[in-house]
PyMOL Python script that loads the backbone (N, CA, C, O; Angstrom):
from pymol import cmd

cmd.read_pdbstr("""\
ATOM      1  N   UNK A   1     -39.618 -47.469   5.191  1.00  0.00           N
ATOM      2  CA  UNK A   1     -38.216 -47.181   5.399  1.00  0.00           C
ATOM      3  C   UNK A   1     -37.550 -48.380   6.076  1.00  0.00           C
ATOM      4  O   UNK A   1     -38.024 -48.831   7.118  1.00  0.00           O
ATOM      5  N   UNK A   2     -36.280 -48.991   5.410  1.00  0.00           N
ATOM      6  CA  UNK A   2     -35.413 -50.140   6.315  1.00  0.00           C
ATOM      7  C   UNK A   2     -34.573 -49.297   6.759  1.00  0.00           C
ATOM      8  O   UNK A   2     -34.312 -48.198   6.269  1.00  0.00           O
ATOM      9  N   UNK A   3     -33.942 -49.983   8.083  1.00  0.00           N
ATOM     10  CA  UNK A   3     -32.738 -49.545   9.018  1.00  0.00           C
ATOM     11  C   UNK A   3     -32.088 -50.480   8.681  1.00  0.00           C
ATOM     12  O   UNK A   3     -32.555 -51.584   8.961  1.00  0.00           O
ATOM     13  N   UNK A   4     -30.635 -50.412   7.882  1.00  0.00           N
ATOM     14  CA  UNK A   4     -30.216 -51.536   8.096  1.00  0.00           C
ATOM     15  C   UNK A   4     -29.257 -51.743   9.648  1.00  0.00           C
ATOM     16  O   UNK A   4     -28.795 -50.856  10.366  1.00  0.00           O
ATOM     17  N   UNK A   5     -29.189 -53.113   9.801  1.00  0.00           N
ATOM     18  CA  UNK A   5     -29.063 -53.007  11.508  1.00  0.00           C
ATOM     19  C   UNK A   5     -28.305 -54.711  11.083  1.00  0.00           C
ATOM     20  O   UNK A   5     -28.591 -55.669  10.364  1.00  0.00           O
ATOM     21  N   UNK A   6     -26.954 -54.215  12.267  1.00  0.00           N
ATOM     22  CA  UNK A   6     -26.294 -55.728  12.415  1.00  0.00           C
ATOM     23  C   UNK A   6     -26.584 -56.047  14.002  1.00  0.00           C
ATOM     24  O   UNK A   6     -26.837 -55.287  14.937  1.00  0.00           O
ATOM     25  N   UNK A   7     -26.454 -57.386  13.936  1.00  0.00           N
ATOM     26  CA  UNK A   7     -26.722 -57.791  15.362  1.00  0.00           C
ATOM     27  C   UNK A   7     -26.156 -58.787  15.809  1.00  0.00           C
ATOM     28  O   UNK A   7     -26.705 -59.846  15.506  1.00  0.00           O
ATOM     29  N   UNK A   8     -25.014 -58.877  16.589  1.00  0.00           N
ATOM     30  CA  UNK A   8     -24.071 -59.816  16.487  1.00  0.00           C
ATOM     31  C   UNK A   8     -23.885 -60.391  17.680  1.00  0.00           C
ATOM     32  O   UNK A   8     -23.423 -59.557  18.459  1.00  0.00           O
ATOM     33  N   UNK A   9     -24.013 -61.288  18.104  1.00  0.00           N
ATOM     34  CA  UNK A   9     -23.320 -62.422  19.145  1.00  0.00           C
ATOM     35  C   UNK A   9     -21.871 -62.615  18.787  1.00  0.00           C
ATOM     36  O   UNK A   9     -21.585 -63.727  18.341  1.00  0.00           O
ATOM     37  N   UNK A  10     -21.043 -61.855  18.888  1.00  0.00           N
ATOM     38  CA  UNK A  10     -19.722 -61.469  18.252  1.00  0.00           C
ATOM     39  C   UNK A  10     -18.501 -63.005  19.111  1.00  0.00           C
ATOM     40  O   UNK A  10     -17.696 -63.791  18.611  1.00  0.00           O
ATOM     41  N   UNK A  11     -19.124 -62.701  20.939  1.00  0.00           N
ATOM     42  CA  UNK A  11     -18.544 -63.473  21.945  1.00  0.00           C
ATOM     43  C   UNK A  11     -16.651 -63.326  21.645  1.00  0.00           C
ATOM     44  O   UNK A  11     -15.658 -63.981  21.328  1.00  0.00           O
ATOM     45  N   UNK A  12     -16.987 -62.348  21.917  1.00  0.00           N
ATOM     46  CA  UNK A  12     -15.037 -61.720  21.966  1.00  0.00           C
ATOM     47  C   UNK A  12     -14.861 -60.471  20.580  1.00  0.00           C
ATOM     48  O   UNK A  12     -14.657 -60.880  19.437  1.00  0.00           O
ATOM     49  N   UNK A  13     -14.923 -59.647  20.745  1.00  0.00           N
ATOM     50  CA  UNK A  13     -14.280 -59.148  19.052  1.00  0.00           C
ATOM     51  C   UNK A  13     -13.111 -59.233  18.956  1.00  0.00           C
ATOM     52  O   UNK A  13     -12.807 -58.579  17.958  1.00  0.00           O
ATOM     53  N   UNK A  14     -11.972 -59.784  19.535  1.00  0.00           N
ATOM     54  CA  UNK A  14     -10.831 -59.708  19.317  1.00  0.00           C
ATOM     55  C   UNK A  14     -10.127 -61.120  19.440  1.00  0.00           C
ATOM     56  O   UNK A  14      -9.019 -61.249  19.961  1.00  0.00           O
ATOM     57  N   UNK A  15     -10.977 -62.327  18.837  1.00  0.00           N
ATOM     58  CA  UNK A  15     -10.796 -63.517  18.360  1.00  0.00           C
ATOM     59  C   UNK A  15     -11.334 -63.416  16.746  1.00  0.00           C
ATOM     60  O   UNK A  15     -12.268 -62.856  16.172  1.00  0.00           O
ATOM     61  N   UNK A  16     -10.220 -64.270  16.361  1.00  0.00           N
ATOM     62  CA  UNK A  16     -10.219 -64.700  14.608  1.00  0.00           C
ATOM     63  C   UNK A  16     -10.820 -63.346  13.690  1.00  0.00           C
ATOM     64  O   UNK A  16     -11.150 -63.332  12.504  1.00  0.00           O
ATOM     65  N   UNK A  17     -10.828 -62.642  14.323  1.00  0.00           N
ATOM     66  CA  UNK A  17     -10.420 -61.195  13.215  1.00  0.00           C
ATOM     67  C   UNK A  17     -11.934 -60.423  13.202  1.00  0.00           C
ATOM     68  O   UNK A  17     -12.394 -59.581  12.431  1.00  0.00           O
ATOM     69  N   UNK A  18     -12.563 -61.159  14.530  1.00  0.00           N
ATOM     70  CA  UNK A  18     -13.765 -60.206  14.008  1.00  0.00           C
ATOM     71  C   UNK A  18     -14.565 -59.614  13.942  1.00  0.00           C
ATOM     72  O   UNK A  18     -15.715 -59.700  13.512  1.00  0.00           O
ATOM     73  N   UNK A  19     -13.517 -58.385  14.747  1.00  0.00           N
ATOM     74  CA  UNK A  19     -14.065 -57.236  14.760  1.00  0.00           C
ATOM     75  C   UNK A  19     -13.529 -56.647  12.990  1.00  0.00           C
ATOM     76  O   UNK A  19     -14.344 -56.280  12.143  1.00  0.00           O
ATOM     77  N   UNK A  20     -12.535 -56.676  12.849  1.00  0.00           N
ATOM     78  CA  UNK A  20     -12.293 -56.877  11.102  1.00  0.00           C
ATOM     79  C   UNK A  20     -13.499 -57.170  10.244  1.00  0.00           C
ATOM     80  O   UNK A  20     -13.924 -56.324   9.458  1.00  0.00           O
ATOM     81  N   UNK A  21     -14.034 -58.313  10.378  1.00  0.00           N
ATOM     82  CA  UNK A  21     -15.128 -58.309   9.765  1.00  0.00           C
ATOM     83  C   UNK A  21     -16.589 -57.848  10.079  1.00  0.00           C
ATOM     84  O   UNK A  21     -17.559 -57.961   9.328  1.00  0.00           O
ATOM     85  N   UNK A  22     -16.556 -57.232  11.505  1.00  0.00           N
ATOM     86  CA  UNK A  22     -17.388 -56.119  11.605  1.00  0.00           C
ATOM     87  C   UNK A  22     -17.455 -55.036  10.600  1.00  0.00           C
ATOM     88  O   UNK A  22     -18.429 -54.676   9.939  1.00  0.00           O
ATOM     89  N   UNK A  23     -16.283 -54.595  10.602  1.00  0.00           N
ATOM     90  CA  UNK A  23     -15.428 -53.397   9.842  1.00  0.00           C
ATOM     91  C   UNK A  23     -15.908 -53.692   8.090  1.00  0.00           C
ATOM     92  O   UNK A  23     -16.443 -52.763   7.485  1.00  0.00           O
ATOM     93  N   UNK A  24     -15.737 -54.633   7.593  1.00  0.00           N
ATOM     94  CA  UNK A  24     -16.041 -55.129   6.262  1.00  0.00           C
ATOM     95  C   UNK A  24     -17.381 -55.370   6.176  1.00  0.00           C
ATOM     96  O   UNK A  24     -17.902 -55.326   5.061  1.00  0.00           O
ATOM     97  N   UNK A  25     -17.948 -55.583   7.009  1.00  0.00           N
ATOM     98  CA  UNK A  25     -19.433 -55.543   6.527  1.00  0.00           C
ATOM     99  C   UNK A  25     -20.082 -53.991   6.933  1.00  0.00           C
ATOM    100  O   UNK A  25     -21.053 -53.658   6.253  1.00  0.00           O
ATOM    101  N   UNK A  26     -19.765 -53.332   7.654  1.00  0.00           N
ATOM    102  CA  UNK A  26     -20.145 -52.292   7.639  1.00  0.00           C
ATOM    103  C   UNK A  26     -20.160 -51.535   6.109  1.00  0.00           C
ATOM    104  O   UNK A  26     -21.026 -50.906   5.501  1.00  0.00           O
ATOM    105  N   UNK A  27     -18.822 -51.904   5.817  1.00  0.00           N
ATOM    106  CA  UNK A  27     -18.863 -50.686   4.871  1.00  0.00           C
ATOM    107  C   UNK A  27     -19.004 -51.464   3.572  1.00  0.00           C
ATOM    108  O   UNK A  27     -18.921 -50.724   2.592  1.00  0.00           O
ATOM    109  N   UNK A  28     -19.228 -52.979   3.237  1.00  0.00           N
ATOM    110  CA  UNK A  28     -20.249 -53.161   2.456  1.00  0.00           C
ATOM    111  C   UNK A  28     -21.760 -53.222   2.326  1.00  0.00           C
ATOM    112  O   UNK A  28     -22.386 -53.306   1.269  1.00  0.00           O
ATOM    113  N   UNK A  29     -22.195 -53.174   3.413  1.00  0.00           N
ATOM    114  CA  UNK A  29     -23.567 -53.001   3.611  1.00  0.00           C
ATOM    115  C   UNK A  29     -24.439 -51.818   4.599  1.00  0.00           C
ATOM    116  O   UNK A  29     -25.629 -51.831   4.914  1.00  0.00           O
ATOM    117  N   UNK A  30     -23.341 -50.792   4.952  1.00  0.00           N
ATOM    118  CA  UNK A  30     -23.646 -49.340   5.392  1.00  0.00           C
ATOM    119  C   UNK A  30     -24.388 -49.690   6.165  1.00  0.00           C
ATOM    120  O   UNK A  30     -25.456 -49.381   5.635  1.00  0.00           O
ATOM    121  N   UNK A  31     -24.720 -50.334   7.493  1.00  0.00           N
ATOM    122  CA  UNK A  31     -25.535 -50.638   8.440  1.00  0.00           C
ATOM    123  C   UNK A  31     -25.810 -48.883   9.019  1.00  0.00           C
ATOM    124  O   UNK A  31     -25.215 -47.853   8.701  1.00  0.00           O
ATOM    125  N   UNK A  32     -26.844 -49.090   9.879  1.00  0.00           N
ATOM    126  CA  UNK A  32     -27.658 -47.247  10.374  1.00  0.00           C
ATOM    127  C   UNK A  32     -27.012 -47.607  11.726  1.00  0.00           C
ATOM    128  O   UNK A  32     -26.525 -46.707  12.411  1.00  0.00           O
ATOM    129  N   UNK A  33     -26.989 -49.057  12.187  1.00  0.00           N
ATOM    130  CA  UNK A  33     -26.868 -49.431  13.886  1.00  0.00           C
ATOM    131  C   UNK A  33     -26.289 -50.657  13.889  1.00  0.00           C
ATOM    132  O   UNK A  33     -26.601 -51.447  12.998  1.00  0.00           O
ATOM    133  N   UNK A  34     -25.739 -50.873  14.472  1.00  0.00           N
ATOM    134  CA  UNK A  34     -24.987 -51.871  15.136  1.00  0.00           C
ATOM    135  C   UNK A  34     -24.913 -52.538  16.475  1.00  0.00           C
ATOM    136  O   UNK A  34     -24.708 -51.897  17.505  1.00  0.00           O
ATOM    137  N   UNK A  35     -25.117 -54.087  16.440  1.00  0.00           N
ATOM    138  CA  UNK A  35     -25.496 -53.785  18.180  1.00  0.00           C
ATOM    139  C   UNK A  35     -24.054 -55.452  18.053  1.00  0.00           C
ATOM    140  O   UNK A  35     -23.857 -56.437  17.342  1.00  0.00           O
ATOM    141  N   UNK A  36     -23.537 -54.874  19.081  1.00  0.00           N
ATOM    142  CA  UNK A  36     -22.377 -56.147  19.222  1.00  0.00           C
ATOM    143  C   UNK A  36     -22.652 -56.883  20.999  1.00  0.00           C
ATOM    144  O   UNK A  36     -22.873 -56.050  21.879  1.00  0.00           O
ATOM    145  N   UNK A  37     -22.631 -57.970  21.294  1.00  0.00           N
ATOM    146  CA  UNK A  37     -23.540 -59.024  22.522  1.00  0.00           C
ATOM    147  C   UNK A  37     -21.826 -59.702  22.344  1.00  0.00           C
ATOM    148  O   UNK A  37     -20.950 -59.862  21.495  1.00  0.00           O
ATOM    149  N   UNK A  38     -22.161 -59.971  24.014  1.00  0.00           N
ATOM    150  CA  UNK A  38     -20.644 -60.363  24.858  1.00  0.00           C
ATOM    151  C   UNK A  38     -19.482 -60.394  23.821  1.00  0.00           C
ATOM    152  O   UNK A  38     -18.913 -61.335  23.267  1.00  0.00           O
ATOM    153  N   UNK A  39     -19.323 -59.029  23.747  1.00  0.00           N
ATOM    154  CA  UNK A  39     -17.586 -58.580  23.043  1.00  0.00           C
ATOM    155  C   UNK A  39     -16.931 -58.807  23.996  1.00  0.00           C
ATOM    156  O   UNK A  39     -16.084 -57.931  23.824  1.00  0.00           O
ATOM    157  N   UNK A  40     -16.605 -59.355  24.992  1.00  0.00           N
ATOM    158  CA  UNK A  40     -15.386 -59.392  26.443  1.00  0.00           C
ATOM    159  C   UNK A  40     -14.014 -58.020  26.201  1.00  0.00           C
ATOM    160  O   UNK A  40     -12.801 -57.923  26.017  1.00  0.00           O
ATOM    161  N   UNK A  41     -15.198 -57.205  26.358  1.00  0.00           N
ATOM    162  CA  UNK A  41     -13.937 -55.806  26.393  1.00  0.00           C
ATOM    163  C   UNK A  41     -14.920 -54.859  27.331  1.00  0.00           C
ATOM    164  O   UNK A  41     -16.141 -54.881  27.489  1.00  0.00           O
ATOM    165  N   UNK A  42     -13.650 -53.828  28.014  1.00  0.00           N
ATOM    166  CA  UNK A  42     -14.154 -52.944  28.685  1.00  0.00           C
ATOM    167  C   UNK A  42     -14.721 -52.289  28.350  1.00  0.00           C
ATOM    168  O   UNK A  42     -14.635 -51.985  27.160  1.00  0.00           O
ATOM    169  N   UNK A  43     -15.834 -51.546  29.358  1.00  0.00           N
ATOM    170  CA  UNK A  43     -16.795 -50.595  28.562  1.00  0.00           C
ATOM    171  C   UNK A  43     -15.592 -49.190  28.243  1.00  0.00           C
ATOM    172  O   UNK A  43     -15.482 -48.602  27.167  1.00  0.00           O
ATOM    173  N   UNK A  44     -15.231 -49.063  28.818  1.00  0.00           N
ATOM    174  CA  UNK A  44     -14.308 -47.816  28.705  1.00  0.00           C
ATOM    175  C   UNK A  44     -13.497 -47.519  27.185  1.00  0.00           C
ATOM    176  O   UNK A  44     -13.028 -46.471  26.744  1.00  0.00           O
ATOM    177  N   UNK A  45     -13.548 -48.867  26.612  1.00  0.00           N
ATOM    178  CA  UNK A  45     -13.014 -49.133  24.997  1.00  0.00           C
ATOM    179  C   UNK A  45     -14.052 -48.752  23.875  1.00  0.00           C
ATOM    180  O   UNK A  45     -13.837 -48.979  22.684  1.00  0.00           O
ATOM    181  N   UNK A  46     -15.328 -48.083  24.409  1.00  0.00           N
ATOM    182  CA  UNK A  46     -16.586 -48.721  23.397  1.00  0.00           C
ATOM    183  C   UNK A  46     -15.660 -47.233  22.539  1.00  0.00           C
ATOM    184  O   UNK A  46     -14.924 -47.557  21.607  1.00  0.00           O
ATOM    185  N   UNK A  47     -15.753 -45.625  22.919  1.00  0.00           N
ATOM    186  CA  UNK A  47     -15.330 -45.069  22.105  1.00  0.00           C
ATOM    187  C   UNK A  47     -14.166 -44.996  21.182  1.00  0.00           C
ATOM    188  O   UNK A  47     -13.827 -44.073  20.441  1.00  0.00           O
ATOM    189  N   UNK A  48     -13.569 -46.281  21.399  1.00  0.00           N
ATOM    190  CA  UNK A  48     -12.723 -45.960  20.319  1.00  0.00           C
ATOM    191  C   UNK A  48     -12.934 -47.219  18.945  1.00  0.00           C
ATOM    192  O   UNK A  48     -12.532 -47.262  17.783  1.00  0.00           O
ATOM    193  N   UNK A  49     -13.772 -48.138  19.806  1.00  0.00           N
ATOM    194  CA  UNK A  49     -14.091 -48.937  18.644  1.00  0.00           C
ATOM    195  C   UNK A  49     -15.343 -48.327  17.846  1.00  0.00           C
ATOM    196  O   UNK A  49     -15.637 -48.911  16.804  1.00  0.00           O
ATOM    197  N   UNK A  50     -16.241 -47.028  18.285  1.00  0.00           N
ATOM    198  CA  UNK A  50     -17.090 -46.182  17.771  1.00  0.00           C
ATOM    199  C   UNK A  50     -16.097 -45.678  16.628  1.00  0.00           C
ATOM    200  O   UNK A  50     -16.184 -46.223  15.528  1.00  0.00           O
ATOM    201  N   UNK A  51     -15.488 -45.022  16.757  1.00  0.00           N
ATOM    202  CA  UNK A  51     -14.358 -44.575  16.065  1.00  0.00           C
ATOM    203  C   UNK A  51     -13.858 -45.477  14.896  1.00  0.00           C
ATOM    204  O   UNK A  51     -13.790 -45.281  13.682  1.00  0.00           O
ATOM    205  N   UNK A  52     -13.588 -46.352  15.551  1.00  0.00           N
ATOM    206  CA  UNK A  52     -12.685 -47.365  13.698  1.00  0.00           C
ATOM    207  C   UNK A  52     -13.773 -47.765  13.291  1.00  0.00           C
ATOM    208  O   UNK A  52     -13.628 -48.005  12.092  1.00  0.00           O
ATOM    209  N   UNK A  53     -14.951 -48.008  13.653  1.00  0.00           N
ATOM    210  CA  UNK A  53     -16.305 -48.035  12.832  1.00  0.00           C
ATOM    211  C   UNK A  53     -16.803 -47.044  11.983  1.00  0.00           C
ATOM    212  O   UNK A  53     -17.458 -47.184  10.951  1.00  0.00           O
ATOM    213  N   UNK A  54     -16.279 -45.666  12.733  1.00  0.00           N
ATOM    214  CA  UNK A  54     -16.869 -44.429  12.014  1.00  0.00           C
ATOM    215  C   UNK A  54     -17.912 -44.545  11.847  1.00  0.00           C
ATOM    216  O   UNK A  54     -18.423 -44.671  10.734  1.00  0.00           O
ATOM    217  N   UNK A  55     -18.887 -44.526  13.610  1.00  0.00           N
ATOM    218  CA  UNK A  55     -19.994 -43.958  13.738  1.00  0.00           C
ATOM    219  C   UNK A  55     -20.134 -43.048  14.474  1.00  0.00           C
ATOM    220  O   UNK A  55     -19.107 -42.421  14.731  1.00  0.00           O
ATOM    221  N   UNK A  56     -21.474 -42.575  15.139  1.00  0.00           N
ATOM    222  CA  UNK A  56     -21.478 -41.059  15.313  1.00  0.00           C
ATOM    223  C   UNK A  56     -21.681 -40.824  16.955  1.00  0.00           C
ATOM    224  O   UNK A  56     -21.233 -39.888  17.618  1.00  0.00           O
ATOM    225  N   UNK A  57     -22.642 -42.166  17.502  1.00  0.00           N
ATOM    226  CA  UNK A  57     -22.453 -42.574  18.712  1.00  0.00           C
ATOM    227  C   UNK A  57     -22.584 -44.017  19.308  1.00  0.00           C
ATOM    228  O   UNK A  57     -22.895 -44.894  18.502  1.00  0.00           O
ATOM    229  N   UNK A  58     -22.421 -44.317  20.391  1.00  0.00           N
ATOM    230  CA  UNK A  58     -22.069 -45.333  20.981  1.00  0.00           C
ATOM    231  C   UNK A  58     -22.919 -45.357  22.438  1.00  0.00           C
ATOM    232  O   UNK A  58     -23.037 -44.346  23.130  1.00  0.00           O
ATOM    233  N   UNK A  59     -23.487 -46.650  22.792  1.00  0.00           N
ATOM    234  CA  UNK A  59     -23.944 -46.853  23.947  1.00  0.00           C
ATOM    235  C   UNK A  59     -23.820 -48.396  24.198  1.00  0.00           C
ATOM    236  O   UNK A  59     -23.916 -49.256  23.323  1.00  0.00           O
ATOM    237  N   UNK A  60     -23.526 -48.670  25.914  1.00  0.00           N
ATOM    238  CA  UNK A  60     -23.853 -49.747  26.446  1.00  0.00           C
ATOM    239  C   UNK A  60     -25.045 -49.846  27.328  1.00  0.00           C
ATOM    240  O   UNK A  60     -25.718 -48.837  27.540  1.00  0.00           O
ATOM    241  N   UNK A  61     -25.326 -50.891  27.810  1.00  0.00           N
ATOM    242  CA  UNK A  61     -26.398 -51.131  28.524  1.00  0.00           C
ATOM    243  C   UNK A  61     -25.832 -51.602  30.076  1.00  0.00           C
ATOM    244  O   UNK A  61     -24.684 -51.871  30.427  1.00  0.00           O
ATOM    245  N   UNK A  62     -27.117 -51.589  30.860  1.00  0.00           N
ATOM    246  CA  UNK A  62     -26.138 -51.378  32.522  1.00  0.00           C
ATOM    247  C   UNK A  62     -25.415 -52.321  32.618  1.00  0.00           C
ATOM    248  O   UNK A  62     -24.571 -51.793  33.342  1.00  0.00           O
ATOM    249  N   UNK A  63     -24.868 -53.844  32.388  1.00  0.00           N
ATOM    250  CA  UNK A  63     -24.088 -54.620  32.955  1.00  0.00           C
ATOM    251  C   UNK A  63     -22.827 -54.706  31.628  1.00  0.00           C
ATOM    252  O   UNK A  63     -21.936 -55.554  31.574  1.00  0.00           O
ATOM    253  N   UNK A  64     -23.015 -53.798  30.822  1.00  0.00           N
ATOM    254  CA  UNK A  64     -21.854 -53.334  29.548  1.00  0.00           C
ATOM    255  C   UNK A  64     -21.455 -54.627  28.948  1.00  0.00           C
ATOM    256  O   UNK A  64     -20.277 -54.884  28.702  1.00  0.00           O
ATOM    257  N   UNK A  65     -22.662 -55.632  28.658  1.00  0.00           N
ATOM    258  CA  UNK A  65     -22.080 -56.437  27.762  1.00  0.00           C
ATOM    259  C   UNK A  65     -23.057 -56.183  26.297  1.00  0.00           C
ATOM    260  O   UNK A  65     -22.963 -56.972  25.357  1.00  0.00           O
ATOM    261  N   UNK A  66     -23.801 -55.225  26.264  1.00  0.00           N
ATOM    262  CA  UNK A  66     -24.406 -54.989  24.823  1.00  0.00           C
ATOM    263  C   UNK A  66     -23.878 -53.707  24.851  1.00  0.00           C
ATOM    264  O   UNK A  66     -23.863 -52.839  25.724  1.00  0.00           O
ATOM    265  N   UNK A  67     -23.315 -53.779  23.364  1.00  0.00           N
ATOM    266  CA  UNK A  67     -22.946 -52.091  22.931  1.00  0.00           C
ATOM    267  C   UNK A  67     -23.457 -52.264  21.711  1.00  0.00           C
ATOM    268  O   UNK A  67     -23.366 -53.132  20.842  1.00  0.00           O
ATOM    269  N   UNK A  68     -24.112 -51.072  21.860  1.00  0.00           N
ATOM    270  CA  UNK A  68     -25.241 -50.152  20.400  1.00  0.00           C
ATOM    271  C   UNK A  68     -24.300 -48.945  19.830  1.00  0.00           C
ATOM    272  O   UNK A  68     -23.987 -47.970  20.512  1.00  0.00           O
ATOM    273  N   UNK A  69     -23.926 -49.140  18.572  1.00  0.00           N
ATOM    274  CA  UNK A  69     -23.692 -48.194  17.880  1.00  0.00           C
ATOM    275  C   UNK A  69     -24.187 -47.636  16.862  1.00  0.00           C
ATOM    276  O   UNK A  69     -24.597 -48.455  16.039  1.00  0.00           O
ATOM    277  N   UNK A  70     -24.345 -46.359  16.522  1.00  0.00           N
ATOM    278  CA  UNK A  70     -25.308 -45.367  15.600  1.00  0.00           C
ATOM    279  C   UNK A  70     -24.952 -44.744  14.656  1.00  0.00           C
ATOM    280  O   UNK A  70     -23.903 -44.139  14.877  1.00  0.00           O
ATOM    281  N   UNK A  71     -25.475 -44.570  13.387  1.00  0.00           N
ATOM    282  CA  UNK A  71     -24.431 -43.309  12.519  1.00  0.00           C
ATOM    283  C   UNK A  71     -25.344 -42.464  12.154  1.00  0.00           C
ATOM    284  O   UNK A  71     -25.767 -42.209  11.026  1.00  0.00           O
ATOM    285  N   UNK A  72     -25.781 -41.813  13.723  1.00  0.00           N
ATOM    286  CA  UNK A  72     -26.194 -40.375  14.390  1.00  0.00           C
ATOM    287  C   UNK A  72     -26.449 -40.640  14.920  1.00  0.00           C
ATOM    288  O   UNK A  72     -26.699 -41.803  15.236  1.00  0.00           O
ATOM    289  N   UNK A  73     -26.604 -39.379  15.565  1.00  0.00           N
ATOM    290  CA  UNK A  73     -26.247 -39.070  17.458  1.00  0.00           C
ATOM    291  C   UNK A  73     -28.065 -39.367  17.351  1.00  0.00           C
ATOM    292  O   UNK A  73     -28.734 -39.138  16.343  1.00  0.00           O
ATOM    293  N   UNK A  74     -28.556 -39.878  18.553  1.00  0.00           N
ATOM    294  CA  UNK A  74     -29.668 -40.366  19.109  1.00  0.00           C
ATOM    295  C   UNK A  74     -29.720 -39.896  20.430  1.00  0.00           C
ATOM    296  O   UNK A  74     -28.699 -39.738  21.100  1.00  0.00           O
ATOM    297  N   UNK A  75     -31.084 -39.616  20.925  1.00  0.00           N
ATOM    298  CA  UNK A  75     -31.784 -38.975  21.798  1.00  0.00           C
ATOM    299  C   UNK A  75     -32.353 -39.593  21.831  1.00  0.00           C
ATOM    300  O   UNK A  75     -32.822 -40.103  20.814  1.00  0.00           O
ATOM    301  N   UNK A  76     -32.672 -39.938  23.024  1.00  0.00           N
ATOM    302  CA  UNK A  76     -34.378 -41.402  23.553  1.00  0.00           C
ATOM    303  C   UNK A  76     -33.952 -41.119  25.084  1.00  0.00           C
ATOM    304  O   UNK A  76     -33.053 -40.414  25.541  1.00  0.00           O
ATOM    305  N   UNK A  77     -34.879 -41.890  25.682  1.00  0.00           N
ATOM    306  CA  UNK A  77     -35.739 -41.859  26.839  1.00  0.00           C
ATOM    307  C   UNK A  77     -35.599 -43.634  27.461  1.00  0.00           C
ATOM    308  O   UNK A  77     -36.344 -44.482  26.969  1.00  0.00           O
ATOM    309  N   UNK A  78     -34.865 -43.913  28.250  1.00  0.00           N
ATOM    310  CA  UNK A  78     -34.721 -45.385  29.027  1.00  0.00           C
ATOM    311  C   UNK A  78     -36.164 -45.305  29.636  1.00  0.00           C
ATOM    312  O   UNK A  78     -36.511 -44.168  29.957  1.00  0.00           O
ATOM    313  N   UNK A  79     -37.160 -46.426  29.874  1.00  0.00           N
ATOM    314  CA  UNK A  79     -37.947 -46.471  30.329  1.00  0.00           C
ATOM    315  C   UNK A  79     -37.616 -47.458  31.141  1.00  0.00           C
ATOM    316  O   UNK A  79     -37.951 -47.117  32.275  1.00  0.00           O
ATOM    317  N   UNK A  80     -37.078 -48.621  31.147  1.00  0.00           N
ATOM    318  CA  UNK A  80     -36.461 -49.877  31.731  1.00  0.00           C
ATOM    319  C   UNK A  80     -35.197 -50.358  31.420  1.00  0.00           C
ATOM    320  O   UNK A  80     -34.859 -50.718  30.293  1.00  0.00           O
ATOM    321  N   UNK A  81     -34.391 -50.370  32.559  1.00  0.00           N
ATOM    322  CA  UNK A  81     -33.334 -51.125  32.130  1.00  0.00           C
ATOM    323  C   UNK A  81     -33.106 -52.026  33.499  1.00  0.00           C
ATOM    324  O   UNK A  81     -33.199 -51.662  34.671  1.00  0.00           O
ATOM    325  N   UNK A  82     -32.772 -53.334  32.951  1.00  0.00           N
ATOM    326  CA  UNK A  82     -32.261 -54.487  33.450  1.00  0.00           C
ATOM    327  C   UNK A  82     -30.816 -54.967  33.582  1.00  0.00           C
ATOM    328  O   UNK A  82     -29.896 -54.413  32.979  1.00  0.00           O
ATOM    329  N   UNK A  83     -30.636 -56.090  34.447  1.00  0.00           N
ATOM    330  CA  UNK A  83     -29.411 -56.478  34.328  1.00  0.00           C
ATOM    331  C   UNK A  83     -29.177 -57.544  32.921  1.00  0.00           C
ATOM    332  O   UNK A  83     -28.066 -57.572  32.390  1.00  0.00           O
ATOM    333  N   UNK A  84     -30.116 -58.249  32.482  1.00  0.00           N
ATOM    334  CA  UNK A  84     -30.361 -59.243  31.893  1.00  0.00           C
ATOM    335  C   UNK A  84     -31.264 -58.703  30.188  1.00  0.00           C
ATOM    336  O   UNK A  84     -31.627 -59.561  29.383  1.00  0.00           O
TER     337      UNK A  84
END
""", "prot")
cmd.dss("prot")
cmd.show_as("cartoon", "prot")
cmd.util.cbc("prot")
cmd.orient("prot")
């Protein structure tokens, strides 16, 4: 079984359009997960960019510069988390 999975060093989504082309590759290539690395946005924004993605959930990690998104809701178990 593949997951397809994007993984992006994005470093802003809201320079040169692209979180837009987040958006366009999603829905040409139906990714399962999404993980976006220093987007410079508040964590408090992740649900609504869950939303124009139209996935099912959304998570950051403790210092909220990785956000993981899912298209389904996920259940797991943190065993470690870091700042780094």
């Amino acid at each position: 079984m593949m997951i397809k999975t994007l993984i992006w060093n994005i470093w802003s989504v809201n320079t040169q359009q692209a979180f837009r082309r987040v958006i366009n590759m999603k829905k040409g290539h139906n990714f399962f997960v999404i993980a976006l690395m220093e987007h410079f946005q508040k964590a408090r924004h992740i649900q609504r960019y869950r939303r124009r993605l139209n996935m099912e959930s959304a998570f950051t990690n403790l210092n909220r510069k990785i956000w993981l998104f899912f298209d389904v809701v996920v259940e797991w178990e943190l065993i470690v988390e870091t700042n780094q």
